[in-house]
C-alpha positions, 0 to 999 in steps of 0.5 A: 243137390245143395250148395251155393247159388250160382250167380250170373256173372259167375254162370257167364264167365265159366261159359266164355273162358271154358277152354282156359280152364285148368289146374286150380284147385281140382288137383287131387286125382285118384285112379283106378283100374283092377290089378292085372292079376284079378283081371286074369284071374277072372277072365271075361265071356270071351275067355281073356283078360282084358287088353289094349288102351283103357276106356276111361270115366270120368269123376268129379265131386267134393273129395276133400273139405266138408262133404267129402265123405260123399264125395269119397264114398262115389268114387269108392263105389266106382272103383269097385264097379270098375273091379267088377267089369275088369274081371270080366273082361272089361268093356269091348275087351278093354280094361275100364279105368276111372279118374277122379278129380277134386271139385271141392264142392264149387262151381269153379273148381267142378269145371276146371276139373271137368277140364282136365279130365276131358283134355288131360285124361281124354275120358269118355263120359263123367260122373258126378256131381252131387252138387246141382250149382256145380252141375248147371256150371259144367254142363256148358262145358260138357255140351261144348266139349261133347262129352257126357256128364251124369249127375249123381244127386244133383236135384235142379231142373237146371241140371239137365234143362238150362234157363230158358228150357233148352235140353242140355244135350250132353247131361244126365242124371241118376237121382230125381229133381227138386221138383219130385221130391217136393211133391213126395215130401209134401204129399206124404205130409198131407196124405200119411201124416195127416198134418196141414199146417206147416213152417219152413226155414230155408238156406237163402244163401243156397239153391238146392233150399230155396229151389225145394221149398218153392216145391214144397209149399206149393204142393202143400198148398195145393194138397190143402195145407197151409204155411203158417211160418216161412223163415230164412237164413244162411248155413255158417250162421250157426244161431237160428233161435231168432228164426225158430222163435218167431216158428214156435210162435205160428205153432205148426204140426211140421216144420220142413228143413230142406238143408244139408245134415250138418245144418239140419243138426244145428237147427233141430237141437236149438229148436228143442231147446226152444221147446218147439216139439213138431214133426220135423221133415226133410228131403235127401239133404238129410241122407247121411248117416251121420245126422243121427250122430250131429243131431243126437235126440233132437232129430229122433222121429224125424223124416225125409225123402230120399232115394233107396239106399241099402234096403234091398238084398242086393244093395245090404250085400254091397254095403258089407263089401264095401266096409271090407273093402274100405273099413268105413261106414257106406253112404248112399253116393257110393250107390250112385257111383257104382251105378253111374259106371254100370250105367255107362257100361251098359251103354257101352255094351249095347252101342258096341261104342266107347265114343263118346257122342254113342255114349251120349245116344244110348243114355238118351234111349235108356228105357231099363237100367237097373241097379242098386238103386232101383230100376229107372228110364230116363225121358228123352225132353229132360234126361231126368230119370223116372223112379219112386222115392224112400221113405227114412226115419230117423228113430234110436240113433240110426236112420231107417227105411220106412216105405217107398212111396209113389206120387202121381 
């Protein structure tokens, strides 16, 4: 997803001192098998606990800091993924343990993190982040390294394809691209809506923003609508009224802020305050349930895209585990979490390999994986996933599902 926009000398020197990269600030780590009691309690197919050296996964993402309730609630959700696998025998008859490493939301903690997960903790496959500057910054890294690296929402095309449009062959991502949710955004704008004339604001300082925007408005534009304002600023400015101002004086129907939750929260109550009453739209930037309570009114009636959450059966049963387990509300990481492990699970099964260079082969070759959110292939040019987005309002106080919805 979001954050900070990766320079190039930054993108350079993560590249060149790769092996040198350790320690620093990813040092929170959180691991996790199921207790040996459950195990044998809960005996796998073939009537046995499961035994031997562990097969490890991986885990980075924000676990302290602003953002770390989703980077809590996917390691959560990998944890009782793991649970689950371990009391039914675990994978190859081995017991399934993951580990967690703090990335803080930044690039360069994200990969000395992934650094020692790799060298220290000798894990077979990663999963995360839900930040796409950290994930083009690893993914270096987990080519080198030849180990597989499964984004979670990280939603730039330079996850998975680097610059110069060469496949980086070792990651992966669960969640779909800047450039389908745009289109999504824009089309259900145009087609569902019935509004054609648009703003949007933009966070120039982050490259999750700026890169949907550019999506945005040109699927706007070419469905027929037009922008009538474009305005920019940067998260932590906190007063966006000179921007809003010069948006209420173009009048659109919508205003689109693809921006984190805290700073949408921001953006709308100063935008009512102004007086500005158009349909504000966003993309899975927006996907927490803490918007409704940041933003209070302001947000009401809003909408944005994002992927299913916990709309269906499976995926509500899952959220009412979770509280119990945890005594918190979910978020939709811990959706992905739980699927990045079933994920490689179901690699692991099919390839009857733990290796990592098998692991990498099979996520290439998935054709149906399907879990809590939804089923999914992945496209074996770009390793990005194939599936259709969600729908939310955010109506009463409470975000809720409207529809899934398709573009060609």
């Amino acid at each position: 997803m979001f954050k900070k926009v990766l320079s190039a000398v930054l993108a350079l020197s993560l590249m060149a001192g790769v092996t040198g990269c350790s320690g620093g600030a990813a040092n929170s780590t959180a691991s996790t098998a199921a207790p040996a009691s459950a195990s044998a309690a809960s005996a796998g197919s073939n009537g046995a606990a499961p035994s031997g050296d562990p097969i490890k996964i991986g885990y980075v993402s924000a676990l302290s800091g602003d953002t770390a309730l989703w980077g809590q609630a996917g390691l959560n959700g990998m944890k009782l993924a793991v649970e689950d696998l371990n009391a039914k025998g675990g994978l190859l008859g081995r017991p399934v343990q993951v580990v967690g490493f703090d990335g803080q939301g930044q690039p360069l903690d994200s990969v000395n993190a992934l650094n020692k997960l790799i060298d220290q903790e000798k894990v077979v496959a990663v999963v995360g982040t839900n930040f796409s500057s950290c994930n083009i910054a690893m993914a270096p890294v987990a080519d080198t390294k030849k180990i597989p690296l499964i984004a979670t929402a990280a939603s730039s095309p330079q996850v998975t394809v680097d610059q110069s449009g060469k496949l980086h062959l070792y990651s992966f991502r669960i969640g779909f691209t800047d450039p389908f949710q745009g289109k999504v955004v824009a089309s259900y704008v145009i087609n569902k809506l019935k509004f054609k004339k648009a703003a949007v604001i933009t966070d120039i300082g982050d490259n999750y923003s700026t890169g949907v925007t550019g999506y945005i408005t040109k699927e706007f534009t070419d469905e027929g609508g037009t922008i009538v304002a474009k305005e920019e600023a940067r998260s932590g400015d906190n007063d966006f009224r000179a921007q809003l101002s010069k948006i209420k004086s173009a009048n659109p129907d919508v205003l689109f802020i693809p921006w984190v939750y805290k700073d949408v929260a921001l953006i709308t109550k100063q935008a009512k305050d102004l007086g500005i009453t158009c349909q504000f739209i966003g993309t899975d930037g927006w996907d927490s349930q803490d918007l409704p309570k940041l933003a209070g009114a302001a947000i009401d009636g809003g909408y944005f895209c994002s992927r299913p959450g916990f709309n269906s059966p499976e995926a509500k049963a899952f959220a009412e585990r979770y509280k119990k387990a945890y005594n918190i509300t979910p978020e939709a990481e811990c959706l992905f979490g739980y699927d990045g492990v079933m994920w490689l699970a179901q690699v692991i099964k099919e390839q009857n390999s733990a290796e990592s260079d098998k692991i990498r082969d099979g996520l290439e070759k998935t054709t149906d994986f399907k879990g809590f959110l939804g089923s999914m292939s992945v496209d074996p040019a770009t390793h990005n996933p194939t599936r259709d987005a969600a729908i939310f309002q955010v109506k009463n106080n409470t975000v809720n599902f409207v529809e899934m919805y398709s573009v060609k």
